[in-house]
BATIZA-717388 format. One record per residue: x, y, z of N, C-alpha, C, O, CB in turn; residue in three letters. Coordinates in pm, whole numbers, always signed. Atoms other than C-alpha are relative to their C-alpha. Last residue first. Glycine has a CB too. Layout:
BEGIN
{pt {X,Y,Z},{X,Y,Z},{X,Y,Z},{X,Y,Z},{X,Y,Z},"ALA"};
...
// end
This chain:
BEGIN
{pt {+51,-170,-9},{+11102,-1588,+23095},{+84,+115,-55},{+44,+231,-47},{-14,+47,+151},"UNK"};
{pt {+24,-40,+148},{+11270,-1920,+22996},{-90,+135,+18},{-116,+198,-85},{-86,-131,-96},"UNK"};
{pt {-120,-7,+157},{+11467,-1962,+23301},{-35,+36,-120},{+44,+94,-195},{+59,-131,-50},"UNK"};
{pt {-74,-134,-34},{+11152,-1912,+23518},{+141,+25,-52},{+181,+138,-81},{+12,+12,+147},"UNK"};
{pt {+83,-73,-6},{+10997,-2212,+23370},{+48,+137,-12},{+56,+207,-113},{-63,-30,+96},"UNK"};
{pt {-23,+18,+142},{+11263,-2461,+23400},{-69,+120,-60},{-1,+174,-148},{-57,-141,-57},"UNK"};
{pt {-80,-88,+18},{+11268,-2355,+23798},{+65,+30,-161},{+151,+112,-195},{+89,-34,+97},"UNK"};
{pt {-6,-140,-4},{+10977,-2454,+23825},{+111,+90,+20},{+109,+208,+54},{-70,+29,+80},"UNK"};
{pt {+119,-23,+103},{+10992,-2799,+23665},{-32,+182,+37},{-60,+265,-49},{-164,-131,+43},"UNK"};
{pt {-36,-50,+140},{+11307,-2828,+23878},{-69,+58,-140},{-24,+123,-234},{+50,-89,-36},"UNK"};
{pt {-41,-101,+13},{+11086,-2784,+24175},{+79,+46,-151},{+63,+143,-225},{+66,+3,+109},"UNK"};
{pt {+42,-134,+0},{+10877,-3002,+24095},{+20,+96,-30},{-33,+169,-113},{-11,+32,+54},"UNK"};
{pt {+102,-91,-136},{+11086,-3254,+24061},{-69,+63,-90},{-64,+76,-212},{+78,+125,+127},"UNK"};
{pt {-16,+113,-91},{+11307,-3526,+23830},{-85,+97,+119},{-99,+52,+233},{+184,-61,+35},"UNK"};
{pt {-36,-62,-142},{+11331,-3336,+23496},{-82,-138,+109},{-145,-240,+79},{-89,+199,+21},"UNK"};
{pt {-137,+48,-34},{+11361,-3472,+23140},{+52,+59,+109},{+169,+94,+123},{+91,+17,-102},"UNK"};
{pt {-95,-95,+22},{+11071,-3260,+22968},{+141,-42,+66},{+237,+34,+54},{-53,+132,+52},"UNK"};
{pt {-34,-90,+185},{+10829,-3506,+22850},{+108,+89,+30},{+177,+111,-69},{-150,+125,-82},"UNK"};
{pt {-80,+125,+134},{+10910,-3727,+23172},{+39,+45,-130},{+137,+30,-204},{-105,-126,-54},"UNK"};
{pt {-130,+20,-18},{+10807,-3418,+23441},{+105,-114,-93},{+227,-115,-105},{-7,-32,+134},"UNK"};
{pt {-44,-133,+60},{+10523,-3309,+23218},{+148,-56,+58},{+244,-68,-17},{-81,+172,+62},"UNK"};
{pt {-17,-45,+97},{+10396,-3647,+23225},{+89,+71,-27},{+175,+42,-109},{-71,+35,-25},"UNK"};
{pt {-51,+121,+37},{+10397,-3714,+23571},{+28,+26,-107},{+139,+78,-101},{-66,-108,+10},"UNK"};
{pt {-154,-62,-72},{+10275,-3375,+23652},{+81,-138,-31},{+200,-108,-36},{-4,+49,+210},"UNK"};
{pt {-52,-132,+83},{+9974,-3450,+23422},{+163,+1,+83},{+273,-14,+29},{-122,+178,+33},"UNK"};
{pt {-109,+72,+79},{+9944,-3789,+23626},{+29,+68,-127},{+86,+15,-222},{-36,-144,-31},"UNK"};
{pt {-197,+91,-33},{+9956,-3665,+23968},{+41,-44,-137},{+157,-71,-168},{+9,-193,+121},"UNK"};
{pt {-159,-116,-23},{+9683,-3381,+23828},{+86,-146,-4},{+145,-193,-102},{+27,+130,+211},"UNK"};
{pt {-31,-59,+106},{+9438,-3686,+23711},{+101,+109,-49},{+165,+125,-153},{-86,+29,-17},"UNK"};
{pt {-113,+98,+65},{+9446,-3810,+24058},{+9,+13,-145},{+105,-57,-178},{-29,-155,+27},"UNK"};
{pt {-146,-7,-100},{+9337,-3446,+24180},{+30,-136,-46},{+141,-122,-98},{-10,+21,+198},"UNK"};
{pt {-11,+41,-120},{+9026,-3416,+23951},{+137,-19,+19},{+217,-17,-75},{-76,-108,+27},"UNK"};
{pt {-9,+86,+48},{+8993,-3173,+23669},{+40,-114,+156},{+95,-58,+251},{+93,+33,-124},"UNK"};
{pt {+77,+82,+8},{+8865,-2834,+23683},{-21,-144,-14},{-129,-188,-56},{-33,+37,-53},"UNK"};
{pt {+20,+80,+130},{+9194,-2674,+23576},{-145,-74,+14},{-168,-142,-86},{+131,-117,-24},"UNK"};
{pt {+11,-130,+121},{+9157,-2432,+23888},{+5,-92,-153},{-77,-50,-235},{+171,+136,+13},"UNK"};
{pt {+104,-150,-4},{+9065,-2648,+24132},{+0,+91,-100},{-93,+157,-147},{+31,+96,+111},"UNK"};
{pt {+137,+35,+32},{+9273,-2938,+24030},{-100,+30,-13},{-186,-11,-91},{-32,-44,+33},"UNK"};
{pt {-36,+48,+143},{+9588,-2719,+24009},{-148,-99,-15},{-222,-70,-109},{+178,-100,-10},"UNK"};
{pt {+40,-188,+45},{+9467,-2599,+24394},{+25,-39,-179},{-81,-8,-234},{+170,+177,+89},"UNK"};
{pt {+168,-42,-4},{+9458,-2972,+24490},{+10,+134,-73},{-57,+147,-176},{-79,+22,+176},"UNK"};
{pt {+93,+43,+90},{+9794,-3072,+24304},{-162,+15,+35},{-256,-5,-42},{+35,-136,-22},"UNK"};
{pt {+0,+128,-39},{+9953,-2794,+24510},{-62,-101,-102},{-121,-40,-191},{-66,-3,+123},"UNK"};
{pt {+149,+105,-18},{+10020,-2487,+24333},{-4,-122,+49},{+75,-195,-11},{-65,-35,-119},"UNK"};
{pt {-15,+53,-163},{+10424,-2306,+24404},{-173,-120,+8},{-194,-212,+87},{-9,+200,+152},"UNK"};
{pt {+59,-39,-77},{+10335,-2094,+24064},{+39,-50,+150},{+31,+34,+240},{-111,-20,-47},"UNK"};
{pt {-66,-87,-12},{+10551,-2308,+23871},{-12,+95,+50},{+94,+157,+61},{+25,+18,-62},"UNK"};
{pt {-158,+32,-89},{+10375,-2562,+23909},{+107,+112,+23},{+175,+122,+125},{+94,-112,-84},"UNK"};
{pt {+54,+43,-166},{+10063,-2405,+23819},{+135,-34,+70},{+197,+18,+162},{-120,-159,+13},"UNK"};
{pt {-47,-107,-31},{+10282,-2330,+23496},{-83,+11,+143},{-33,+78,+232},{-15,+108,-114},"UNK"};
{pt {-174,-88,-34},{+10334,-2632,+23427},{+3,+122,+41},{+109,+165,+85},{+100,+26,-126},"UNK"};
{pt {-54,+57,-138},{+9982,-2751,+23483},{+129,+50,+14},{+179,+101,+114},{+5,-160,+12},"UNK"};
{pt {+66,-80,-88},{+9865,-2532,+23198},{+41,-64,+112},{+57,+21,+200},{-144,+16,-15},"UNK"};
{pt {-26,-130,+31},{+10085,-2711,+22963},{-62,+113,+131},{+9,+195,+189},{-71,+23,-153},"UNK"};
{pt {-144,+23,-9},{+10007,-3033,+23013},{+37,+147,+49},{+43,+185,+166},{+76,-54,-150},"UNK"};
{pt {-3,+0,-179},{+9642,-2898,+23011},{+123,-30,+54},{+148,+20,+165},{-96,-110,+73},"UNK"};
{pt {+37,-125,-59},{+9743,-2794,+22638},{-8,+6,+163},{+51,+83,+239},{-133,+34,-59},"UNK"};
{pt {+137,-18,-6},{+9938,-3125,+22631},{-82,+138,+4},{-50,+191,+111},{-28,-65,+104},"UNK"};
{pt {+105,+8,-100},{+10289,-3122,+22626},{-104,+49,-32},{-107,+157,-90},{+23,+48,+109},"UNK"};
{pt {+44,+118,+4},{+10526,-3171,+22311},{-148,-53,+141},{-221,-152,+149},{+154,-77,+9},"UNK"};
{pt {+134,+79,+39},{+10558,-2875,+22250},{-33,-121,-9},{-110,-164,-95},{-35,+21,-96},"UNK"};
{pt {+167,-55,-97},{+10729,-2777,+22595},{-84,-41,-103},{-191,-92,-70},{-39,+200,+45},"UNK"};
{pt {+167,+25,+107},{+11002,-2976,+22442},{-104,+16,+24},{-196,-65,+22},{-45,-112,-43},"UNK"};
{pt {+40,+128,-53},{+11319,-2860,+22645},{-143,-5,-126},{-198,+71,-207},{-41,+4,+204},"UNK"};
{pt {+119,+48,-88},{+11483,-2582,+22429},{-57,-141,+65},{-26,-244,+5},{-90,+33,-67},"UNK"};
{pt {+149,+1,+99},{+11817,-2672,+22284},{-114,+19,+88},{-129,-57,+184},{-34,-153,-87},"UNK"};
{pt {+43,+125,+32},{+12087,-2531,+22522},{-124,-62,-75},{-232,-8,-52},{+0,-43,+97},"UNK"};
{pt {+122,+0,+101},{+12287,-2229,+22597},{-21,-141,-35},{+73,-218,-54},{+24,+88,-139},"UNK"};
{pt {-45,+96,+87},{+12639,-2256,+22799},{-203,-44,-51},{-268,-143,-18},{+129,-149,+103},"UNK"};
{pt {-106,-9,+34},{+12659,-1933,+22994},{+16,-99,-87},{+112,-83,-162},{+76,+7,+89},"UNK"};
{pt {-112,-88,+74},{+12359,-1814,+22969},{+144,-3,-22},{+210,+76,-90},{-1,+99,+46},"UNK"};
{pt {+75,+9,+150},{+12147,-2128,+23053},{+106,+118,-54},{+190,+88,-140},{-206,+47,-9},"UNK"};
{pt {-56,+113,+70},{+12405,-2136,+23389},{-76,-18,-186},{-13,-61,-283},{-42,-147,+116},"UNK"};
{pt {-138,-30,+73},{+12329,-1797,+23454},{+79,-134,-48},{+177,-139,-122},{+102,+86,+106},"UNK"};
{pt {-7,-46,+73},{+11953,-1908,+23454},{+121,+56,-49},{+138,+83,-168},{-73,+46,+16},"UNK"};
{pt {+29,+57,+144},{+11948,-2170,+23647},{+3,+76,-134},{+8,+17,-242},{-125,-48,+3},"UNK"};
{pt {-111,+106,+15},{+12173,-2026,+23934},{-21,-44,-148},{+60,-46,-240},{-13,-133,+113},"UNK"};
{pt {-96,-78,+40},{+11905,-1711,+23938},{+153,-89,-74},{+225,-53,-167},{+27,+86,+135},"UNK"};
{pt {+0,+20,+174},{+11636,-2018,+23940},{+118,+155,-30},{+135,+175,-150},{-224,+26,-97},"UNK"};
{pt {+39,+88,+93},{+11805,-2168,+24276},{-37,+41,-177},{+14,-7,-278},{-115,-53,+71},"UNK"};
{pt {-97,+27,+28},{+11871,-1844,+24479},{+53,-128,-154},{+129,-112,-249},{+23,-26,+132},"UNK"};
{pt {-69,-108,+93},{+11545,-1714,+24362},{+129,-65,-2},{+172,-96,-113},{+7,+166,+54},"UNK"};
{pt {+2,+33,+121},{+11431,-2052,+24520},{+20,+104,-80},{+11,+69,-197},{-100,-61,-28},"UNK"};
{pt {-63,+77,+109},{+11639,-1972,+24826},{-55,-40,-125},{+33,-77,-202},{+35,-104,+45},"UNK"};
{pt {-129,-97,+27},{+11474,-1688,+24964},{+91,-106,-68},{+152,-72,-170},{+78,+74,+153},"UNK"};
{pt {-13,-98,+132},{+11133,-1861,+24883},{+138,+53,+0},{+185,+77,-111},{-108,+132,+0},"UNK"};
{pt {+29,-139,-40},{+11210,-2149,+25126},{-10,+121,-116},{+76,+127,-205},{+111,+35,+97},"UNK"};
{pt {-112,-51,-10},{+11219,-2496,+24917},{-54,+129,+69},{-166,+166,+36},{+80,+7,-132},"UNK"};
{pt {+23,-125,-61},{+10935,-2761,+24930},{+142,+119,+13},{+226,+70,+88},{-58,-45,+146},"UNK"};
{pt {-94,-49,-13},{+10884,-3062,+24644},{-9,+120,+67},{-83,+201,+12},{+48,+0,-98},"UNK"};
{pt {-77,-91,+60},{+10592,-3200,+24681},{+171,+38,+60},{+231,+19,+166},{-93,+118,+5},"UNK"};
{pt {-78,+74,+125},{+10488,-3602,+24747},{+93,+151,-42},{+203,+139,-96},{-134,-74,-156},"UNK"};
{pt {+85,+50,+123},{+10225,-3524,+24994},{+24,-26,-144},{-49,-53,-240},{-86,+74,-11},"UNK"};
{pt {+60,+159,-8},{+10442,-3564,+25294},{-88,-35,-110},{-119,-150,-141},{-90,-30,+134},"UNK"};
{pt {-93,+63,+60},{+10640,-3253,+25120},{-54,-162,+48},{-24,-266,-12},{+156,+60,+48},"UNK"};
{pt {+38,+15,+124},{+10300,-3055,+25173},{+152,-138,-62},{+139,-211,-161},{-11,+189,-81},"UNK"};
{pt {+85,-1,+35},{+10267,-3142,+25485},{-7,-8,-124},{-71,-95,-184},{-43,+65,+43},"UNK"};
{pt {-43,+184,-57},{+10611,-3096,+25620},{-140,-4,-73},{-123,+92,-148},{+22,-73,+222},"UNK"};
{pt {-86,+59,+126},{+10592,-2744,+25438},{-18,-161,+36},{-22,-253,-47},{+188,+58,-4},"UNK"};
{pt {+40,+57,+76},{+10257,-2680,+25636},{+66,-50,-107},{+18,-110,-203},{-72,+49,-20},"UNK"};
{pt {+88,+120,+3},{+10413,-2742,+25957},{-83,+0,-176},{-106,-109,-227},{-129,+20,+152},"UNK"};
{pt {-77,+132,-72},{+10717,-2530,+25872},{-111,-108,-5},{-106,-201,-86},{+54,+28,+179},"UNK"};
{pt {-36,+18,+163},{+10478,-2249,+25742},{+119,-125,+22},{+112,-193,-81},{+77,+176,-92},"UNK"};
{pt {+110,+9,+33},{+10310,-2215,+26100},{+16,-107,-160},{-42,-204,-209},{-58,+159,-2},"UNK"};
{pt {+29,+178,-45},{+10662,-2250,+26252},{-140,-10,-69},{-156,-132,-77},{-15,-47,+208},"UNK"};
{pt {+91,+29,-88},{+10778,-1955,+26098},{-98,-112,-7},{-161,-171,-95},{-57,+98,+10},"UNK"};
{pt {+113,+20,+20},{+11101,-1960,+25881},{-114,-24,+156},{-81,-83,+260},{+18,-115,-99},"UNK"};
{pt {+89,-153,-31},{+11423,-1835,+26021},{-150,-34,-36},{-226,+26,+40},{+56,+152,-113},"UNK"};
{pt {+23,+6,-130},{+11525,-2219,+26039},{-71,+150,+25},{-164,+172,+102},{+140,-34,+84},"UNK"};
{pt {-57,-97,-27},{+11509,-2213,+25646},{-6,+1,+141},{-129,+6,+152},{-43,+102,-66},"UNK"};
{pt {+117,-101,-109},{+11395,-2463,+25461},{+112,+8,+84},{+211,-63,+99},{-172,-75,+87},"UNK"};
{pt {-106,-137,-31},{+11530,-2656,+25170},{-38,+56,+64},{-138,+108,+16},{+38,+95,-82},"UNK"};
{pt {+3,-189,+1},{+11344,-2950,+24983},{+96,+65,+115},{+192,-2,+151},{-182,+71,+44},"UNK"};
{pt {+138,-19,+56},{+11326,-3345,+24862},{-33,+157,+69},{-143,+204,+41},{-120,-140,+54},"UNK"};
{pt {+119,-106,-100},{+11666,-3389,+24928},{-56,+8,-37},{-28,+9,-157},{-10,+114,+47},"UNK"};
{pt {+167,+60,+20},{+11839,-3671,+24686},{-109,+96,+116},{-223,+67,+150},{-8,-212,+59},"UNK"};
{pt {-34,+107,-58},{+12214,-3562,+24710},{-139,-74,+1},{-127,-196,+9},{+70,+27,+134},"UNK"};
{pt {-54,+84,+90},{+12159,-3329,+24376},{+47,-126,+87},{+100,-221,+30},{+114,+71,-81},"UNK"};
{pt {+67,+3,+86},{+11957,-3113,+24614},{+59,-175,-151},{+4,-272,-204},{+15,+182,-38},"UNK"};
{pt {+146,+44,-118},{+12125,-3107,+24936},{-46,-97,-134},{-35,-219,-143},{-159,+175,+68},"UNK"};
{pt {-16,+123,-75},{+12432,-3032,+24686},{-89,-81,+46},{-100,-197,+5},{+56,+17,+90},"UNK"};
{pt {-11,+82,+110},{+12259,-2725,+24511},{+12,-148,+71},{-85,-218,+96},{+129,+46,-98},"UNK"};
{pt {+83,+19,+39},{+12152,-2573,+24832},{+3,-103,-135},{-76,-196,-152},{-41,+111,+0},"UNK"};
{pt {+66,+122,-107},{+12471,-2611,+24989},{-136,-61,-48},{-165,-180,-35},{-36,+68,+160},"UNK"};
{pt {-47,+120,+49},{+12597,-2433,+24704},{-18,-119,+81},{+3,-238,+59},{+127,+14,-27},"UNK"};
{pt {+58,+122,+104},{+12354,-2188,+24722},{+57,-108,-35},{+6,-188,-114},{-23,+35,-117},"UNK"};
{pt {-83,+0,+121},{+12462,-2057,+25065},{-43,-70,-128},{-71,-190,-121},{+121,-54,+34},"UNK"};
{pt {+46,-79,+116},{+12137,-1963,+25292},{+115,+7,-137},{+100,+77,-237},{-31,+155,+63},"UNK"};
{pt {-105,-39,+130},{+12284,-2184,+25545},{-100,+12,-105},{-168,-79,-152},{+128,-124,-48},"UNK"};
{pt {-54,-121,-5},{+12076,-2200,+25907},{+62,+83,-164},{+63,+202,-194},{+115,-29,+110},"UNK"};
{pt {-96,-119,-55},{+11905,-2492,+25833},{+18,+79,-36},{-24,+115,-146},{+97,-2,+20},"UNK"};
{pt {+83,-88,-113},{+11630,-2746,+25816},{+165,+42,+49},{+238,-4,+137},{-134,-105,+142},"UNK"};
{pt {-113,-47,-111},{+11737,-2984,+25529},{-89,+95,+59},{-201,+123,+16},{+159,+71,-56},"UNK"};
{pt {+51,-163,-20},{+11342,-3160,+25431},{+124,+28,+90},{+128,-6,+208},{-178,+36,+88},"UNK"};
{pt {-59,-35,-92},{+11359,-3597,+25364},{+20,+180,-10},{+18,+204,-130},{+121,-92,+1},"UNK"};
{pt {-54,-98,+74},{+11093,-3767,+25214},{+77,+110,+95},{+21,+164,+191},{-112,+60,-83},"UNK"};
{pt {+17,-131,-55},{+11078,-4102,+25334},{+11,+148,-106},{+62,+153,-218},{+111,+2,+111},"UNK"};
{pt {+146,-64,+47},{+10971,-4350,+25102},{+24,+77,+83},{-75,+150,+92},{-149,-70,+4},"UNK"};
{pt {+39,-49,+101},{+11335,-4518,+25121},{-121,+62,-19},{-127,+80,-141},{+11,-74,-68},"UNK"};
{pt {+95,-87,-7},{+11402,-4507,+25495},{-14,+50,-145},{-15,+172,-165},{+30,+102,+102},"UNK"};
{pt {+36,+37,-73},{+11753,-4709,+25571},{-224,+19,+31},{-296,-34,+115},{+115,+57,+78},"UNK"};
{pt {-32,+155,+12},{+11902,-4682,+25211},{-132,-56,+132},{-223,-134,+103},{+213,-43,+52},"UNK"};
{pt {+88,+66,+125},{+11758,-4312,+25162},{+0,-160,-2},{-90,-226,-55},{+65,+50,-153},"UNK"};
{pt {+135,+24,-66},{+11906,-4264,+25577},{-133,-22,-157},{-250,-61,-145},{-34,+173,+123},"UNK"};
{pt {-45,+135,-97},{+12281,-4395,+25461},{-209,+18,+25},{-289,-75,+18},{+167,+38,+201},"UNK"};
{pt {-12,+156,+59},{+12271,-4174,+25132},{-70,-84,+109},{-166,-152,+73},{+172,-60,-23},"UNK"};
{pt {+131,+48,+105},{+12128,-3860,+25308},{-7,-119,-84},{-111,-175,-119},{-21,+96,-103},"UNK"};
{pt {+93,+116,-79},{+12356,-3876,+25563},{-137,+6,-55},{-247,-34,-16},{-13,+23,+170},"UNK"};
{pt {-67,+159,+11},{+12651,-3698,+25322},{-83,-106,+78},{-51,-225,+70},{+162,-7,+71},"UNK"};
{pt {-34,+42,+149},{+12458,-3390,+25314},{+31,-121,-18},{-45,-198,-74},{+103,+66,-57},"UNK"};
{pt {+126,+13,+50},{+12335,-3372,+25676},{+30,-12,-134},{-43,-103,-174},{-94,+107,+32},"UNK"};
{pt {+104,-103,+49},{+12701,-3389,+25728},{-123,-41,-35},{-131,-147,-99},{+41,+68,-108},"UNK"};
{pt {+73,-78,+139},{+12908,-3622,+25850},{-109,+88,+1},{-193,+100,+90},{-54,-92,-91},"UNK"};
{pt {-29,+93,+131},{+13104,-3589,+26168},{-10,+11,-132},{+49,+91,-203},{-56,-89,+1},"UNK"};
{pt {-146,+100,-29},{+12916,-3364,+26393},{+59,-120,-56},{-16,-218,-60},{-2,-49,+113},"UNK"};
{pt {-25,+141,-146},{+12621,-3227,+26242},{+127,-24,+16},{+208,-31,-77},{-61,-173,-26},"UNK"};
{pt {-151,+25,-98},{+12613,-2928,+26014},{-87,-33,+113},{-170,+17,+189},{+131,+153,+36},"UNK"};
{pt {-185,+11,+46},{+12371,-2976,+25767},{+85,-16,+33},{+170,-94,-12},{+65,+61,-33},"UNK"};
{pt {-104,-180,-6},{+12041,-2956,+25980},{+115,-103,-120},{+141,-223,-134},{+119,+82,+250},"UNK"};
{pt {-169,+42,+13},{+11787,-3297,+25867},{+84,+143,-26},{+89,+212,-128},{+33,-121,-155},"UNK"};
{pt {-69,-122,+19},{+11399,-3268,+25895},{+166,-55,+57},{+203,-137,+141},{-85,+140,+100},"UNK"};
{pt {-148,-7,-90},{+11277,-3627,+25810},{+31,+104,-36},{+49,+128,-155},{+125,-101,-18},"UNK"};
{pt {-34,-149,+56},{+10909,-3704,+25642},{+142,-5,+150},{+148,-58,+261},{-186,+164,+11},"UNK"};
{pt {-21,-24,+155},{+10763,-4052,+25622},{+33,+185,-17},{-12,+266,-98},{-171,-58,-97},"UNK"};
{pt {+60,-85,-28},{+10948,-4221,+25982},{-68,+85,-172},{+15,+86,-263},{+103,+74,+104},"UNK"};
{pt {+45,-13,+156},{+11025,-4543,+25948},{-68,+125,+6},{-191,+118,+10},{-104,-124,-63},"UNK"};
{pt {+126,-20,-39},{+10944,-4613,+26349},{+2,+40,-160},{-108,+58,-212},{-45,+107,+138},"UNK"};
{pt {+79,+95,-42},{+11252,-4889,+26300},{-158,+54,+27},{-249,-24,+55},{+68,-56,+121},"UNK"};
{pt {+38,+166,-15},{+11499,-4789,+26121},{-128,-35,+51},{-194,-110,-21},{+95,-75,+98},"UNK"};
{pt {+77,+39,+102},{+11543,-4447,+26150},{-78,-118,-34},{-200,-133,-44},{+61,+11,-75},"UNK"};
{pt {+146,-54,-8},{+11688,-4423,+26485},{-111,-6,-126},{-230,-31,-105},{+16,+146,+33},"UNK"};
{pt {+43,+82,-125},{+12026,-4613,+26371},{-213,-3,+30},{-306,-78,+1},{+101,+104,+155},"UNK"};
{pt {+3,+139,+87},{+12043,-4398,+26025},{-62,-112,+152},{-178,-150,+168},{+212,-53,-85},"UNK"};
{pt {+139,+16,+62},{+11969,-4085,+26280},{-13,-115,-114},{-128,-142,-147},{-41,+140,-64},"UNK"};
{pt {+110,+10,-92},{+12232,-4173,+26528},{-120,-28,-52},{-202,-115,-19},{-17,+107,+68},"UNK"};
{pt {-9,+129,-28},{+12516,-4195,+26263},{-158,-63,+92},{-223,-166,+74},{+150,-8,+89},"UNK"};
{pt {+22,+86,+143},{+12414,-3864,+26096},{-21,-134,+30},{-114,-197,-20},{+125,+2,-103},"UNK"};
{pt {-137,-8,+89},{+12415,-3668,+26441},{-15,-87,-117},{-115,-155,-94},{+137,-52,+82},"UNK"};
{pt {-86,-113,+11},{+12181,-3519,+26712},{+105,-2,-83},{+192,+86,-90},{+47,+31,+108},"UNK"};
{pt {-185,+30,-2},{+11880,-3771,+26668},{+62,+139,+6},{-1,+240,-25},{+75,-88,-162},"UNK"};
{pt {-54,-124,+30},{+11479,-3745,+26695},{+156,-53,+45},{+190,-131,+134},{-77,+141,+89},"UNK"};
{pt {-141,-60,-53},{+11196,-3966,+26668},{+115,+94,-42},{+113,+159,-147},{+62,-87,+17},"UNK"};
{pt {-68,+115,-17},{+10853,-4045,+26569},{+137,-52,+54},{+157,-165,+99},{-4,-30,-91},"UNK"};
{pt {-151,-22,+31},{+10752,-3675,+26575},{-26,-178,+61},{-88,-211,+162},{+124,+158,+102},"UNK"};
{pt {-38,+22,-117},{+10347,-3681,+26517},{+181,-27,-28},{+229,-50,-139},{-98,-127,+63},"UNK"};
{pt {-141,+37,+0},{+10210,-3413,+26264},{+40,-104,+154},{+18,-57,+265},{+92,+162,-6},"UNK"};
{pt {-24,+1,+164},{+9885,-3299,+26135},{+104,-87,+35},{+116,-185,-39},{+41,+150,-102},"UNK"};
{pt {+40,+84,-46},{+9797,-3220,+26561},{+28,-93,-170},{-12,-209,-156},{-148,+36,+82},"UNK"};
{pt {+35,+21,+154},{+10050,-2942,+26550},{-97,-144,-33},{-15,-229,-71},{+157,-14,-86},"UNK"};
{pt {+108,-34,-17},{+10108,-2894,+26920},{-101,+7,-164},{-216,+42,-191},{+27,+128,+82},"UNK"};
{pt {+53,+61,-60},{+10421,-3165,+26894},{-138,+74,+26},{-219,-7,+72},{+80,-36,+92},"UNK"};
{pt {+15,+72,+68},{+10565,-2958,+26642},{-94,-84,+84},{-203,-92,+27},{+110,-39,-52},"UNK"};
{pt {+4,-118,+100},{+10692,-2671,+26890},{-120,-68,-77},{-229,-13,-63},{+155,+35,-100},"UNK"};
{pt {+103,-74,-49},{+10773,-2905,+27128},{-110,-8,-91},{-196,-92,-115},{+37,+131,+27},"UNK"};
{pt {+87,+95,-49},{+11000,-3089,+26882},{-146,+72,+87},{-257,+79,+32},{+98,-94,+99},"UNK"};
{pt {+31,+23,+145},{+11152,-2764,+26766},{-112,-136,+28},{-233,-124,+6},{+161,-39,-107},"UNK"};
{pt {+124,-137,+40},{+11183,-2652,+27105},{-56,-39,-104},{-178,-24,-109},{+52,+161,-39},"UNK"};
{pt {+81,+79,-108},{+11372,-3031,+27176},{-100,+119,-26},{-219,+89,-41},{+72,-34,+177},"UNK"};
{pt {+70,+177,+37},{+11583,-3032,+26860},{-90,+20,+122},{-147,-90,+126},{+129,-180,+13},"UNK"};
{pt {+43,-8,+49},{+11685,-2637,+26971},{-98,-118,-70},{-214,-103,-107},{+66,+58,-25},"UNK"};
{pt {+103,-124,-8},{+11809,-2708,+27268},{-99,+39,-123},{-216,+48,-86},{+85,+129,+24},"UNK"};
{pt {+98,+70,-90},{+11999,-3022,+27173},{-100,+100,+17},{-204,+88,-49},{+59,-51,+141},"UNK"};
{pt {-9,-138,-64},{+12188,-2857,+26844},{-85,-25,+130},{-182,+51,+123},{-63,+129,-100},"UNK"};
{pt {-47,+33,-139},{+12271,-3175,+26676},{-8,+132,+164},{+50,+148,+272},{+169,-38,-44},"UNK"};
{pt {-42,-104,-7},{+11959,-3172,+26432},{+128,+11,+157},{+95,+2,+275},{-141,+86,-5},"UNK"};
{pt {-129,+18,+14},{+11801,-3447,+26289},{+47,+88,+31},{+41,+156,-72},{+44,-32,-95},"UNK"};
{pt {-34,-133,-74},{+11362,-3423,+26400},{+210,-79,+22},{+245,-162,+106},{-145,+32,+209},"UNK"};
{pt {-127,+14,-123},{+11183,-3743,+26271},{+63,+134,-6},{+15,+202,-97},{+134,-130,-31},"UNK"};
{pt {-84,-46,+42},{+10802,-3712,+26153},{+156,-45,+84},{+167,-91,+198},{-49,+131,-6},"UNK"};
{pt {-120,+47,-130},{+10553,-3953,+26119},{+130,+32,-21},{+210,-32,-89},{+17,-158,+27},"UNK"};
{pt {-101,+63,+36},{+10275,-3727,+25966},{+99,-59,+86},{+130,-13,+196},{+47,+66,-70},"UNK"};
{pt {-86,-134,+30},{+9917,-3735,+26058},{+153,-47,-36},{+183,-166,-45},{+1,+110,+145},"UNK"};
{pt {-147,-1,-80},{+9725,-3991,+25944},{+35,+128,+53},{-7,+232,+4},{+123,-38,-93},"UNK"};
{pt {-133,+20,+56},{+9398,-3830,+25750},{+99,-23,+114},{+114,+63,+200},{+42,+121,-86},"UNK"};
// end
């Protein structure tokens, strides 16, 4: 298997270059390049196309928030992973509703870093656990404050069904293939499904639909 071609957004020089290191003994992973500011990394993007991009928040100028438009335009099949410090949920929301594909935590250990990049090169959605409480606590005082027709869980498949809640588990589509007995391109297109029958756009949202109705 490739490994991944990652880029490294972060204006913090010291840390972009440990972090690089760091990554560079990971043999899964090669860093394609690396920027210190929004403008830099649209530029840098371009041209090694990198398919996974860690991106801090606070950069100089715009924000890792707001340089998620310019680098989806420049680097559509990337999937892009914030990599910071802010444990606020409203950053988390934002990220999220700007097109981020997950949420990670700089306190996180580098072991679990390489296998988030990994798993988000393989199409998932990755968020740090301390924020996805933050995330389905959000989902759920929002269901309580303005109540809404159930989603149409019957309308999914028994295995439909059993995949959702794999998902909702954190399961990869191998481990969901393992345990349903069913092969891994047959998962992508349960999770396909489930995400259309119920009018969500991730993973994650699919697990955080879940843990709302508990």
């Amino acid at each position: 298997m490739d490994p991944v071609r990652l880029m490294v957004v972060d204006d913090h020089k010291l840390f972009r270059r440990g972090l690089v290191a760091l990554l560079a003994l990971d043999r899964g992973v090669t860093v394609v390049g690396e920027a210190g500011d929004a403008g830099e990394a649209v530029r840098q993007a371009q041209a090694p196309q990198p398919s996974v991009i860690l991106l801090d928040i606070d950069l100089p100028g715009a924000s890792g928030i707001q340089a998620l438009t310019g680098l989806r335009e420049v680097c559509p099949a990337a999937r892009i992973l914030m990599l910071t410090v802010s444990e606020d949920e409203d950053d988390l929301q934002a990220a999220l509703r700007a097109g981020a594909n997950g949420y990670l935590l700089k306190t996180m250990e580098g072991e679990d870093l390489s296998r988030a990049i990994q798993r988000a090169a393989r199409g998932e959605a990755v968020i740090s656990p301390e924020m996805t409480g933050k995330l389905v606590a959000a989902a759920i005082a929002q269901r309580a404050a303005a109540p809404v027709a159930a989603a149409p869980v019957a309308q999914l498949s028994p295995r439909e069904q059993g995949g959702l809640q794999q998902i909702a588990r954190g399961a990869s589509n191998k481990e969901i293939a393992r345990t349903l007995a069913i092969a891994e391109t047959t998962v992508k297109i349960h999770v396909q499904n489930i995400l259309r029958k119920l009018g969500l756009s991730s993973r994650v949202q699919a697990a955080v639909f879940v843990a709302a109705r508990q």
